[in-house]
Structure formats: C-alpha cells, structure tokens
LODREN-864932 format. One record per residue (C-alpha): x, y, z; residue number from 1. Coordinates in pm, 1 decimal, padded with zeros to 6 digits. Layout:
N
<<X; Y; Z>; NUM>
...
END
This chain:
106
<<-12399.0; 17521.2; 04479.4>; 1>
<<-12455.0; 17469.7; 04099.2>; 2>
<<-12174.4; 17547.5; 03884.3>; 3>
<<-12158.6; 17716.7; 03512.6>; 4>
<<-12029.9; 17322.5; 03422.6>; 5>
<<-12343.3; 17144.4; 03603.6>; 6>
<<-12630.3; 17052.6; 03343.1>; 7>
<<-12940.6; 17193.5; 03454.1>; 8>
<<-13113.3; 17084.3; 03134.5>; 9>
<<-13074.6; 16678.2; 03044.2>; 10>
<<-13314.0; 16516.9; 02822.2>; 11>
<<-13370.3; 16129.8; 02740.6>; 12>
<<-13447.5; 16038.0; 02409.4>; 13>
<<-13550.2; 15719.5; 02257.9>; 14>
<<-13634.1; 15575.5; 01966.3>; 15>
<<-13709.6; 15230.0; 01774.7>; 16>
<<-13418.7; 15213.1; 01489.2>; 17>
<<-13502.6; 15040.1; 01129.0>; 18>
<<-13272.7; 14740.7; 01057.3>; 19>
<<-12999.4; 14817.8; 00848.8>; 20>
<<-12934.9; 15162.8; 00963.6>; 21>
<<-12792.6; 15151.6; 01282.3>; 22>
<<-12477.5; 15263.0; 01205.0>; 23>
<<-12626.7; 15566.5; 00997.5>; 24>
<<-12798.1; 15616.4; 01287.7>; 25>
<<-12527.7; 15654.1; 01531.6>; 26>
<<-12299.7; 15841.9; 01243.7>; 27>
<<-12556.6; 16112.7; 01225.6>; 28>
<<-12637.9; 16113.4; 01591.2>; 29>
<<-12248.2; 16161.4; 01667.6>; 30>
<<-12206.0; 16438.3; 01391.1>; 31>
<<-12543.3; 16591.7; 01485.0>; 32>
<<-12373.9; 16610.4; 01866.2>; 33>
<<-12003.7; 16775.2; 01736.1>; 34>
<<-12228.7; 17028.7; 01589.9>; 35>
<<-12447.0; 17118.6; 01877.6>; 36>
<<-12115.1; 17104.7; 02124.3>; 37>
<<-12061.1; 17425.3; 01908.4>; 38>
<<-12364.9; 17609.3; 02013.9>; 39>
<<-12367.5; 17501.7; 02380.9>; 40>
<<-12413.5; 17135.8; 02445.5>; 41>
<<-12227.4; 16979.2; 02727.3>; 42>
<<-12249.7; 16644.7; 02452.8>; 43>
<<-12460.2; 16356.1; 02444.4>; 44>
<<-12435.0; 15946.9; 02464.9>; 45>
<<-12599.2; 15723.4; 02278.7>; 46>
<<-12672.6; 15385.8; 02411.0>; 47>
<<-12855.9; 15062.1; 02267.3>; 48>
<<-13063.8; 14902.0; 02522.0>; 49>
<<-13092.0; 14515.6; 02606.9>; 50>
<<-13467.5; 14572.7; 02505.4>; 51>
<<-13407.3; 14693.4; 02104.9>; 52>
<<-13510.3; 15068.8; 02207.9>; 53>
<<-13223.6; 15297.2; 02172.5>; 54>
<<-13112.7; 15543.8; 02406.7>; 55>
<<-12942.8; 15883.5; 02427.0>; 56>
<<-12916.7; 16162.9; 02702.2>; 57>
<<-12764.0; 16518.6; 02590.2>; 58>
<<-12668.7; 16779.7; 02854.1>; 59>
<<-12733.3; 17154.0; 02817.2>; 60>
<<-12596.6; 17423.4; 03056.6>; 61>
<<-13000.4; 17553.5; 03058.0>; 62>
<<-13332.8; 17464.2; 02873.9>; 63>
<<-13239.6; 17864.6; 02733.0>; 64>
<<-12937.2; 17772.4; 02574.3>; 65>
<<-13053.4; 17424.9; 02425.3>; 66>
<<-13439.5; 17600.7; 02281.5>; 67>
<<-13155.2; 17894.5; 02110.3>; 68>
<<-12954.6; 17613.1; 02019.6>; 69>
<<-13204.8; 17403.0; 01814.8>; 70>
<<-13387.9; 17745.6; 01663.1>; 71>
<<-13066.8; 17833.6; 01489.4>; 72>
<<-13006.6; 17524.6; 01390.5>; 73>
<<-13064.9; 17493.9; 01051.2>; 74>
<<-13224.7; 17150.7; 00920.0>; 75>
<<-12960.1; 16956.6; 00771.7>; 76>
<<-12852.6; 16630.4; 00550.0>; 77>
<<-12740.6; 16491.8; 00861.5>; 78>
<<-13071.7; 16570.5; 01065.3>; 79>
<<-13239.8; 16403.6; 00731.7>; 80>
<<-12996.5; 16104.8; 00761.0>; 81>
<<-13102.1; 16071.4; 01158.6>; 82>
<<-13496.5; 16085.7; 01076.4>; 83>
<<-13434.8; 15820.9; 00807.8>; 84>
<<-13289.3; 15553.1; 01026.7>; 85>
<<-13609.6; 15590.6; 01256.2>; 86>
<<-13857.7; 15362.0; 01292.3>; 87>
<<-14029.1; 15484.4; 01587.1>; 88>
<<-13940.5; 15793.9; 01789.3>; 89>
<<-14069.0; 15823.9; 02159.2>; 90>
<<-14141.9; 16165.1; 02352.1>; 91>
<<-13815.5; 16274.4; 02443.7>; 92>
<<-13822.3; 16309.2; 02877.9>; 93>
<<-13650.4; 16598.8; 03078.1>; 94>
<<-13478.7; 16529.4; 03349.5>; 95>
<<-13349.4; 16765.2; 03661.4>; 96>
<<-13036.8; 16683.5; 03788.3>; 97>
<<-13047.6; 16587.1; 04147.5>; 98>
<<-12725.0; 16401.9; 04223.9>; 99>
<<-12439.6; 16363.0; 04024.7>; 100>
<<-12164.1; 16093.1; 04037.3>; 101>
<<-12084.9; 16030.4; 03654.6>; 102>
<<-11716.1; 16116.2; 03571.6>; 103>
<<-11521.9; 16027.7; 03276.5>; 104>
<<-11265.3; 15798.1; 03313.9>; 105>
<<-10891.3; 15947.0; 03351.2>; 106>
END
C-alpha cells in the first residue's frame, strides 16, 4: 500500500561539472533543493561519482506536484549560478519506485 510519504516520482540527474565550480555547484544545488522542499519536494542528494559525472536523485510525492512545482518556479540567480557550473548536462532519467530500503540514519 503506497503511502502520502512514498515517492512515486524520483528522477536521476547527471551532469559533467567545470573545474573550479564544484562547490558553486553543490551551493546552488543545495539552496535550489531548500526551495523546492517548499513547494513539495521530498529533497534531493547530490553525489560525485568515482567516474567525474555527478549525480543527484530528488523525490516528489507525484510527477503532478513536481511539473506545478517547477512551472511556478520562477528562474532565479541561483538556477543561473547552477547552469554556470555545468559543463555537460545529461537527460535527466525517471525512475518508479519498486522497493524501498533507504532510511536515514537515527
């Protein structure tokens, strides 16, 4: 039985970062997350992979409340910031939850 506190939207992102800017990067990313928490998000985590490619996955309570999310989101210096410290951005993936086992720890 799915719960109003199970995702049922999660989407991977991933993106080539330009040197130097990594921590602008994850600034904006991690502002750019407190902000959407406000308009529905269950949050986000960023990760940098062994490979150079960085990764994030954000959770949304439904694909309808992320799509309202992001249309009244206004663009922002903080979105500009984020863009900037791209070098390459890849096609962001959605994923269905199947099975869950990820739990903060206490």
């Amino acid at each position: 039985m799915k719960n109003s506190n199970t995702p049922q939207c999660v989407v991977l992102y991933r993106w080539k970062l330009k040197p130097g800017l990594e921590q602008q990067f994850i600034e904006s990313w991690s502002q750019g997350t407190a902000d959407l928490l406000l308009h529905g998000s269950f949050g986000s985590r960023l990760h940098k992979g062994s490979d150079g490619i960085w990764y994030a996955y954000a959770q949304w309570p439904s694909a309808e409340v992320r799509e309202t999310a992001f249309a009244n989101s206004p663009d922002t210096p903080v979105q500009e910031k984020l863009r900037e410290a791209i070098d390459e951005s890849f096609p962001p993936v959605f994923l269905e939850p199947v099975s869950d086992y990820l739990r903060l720890p206490i």
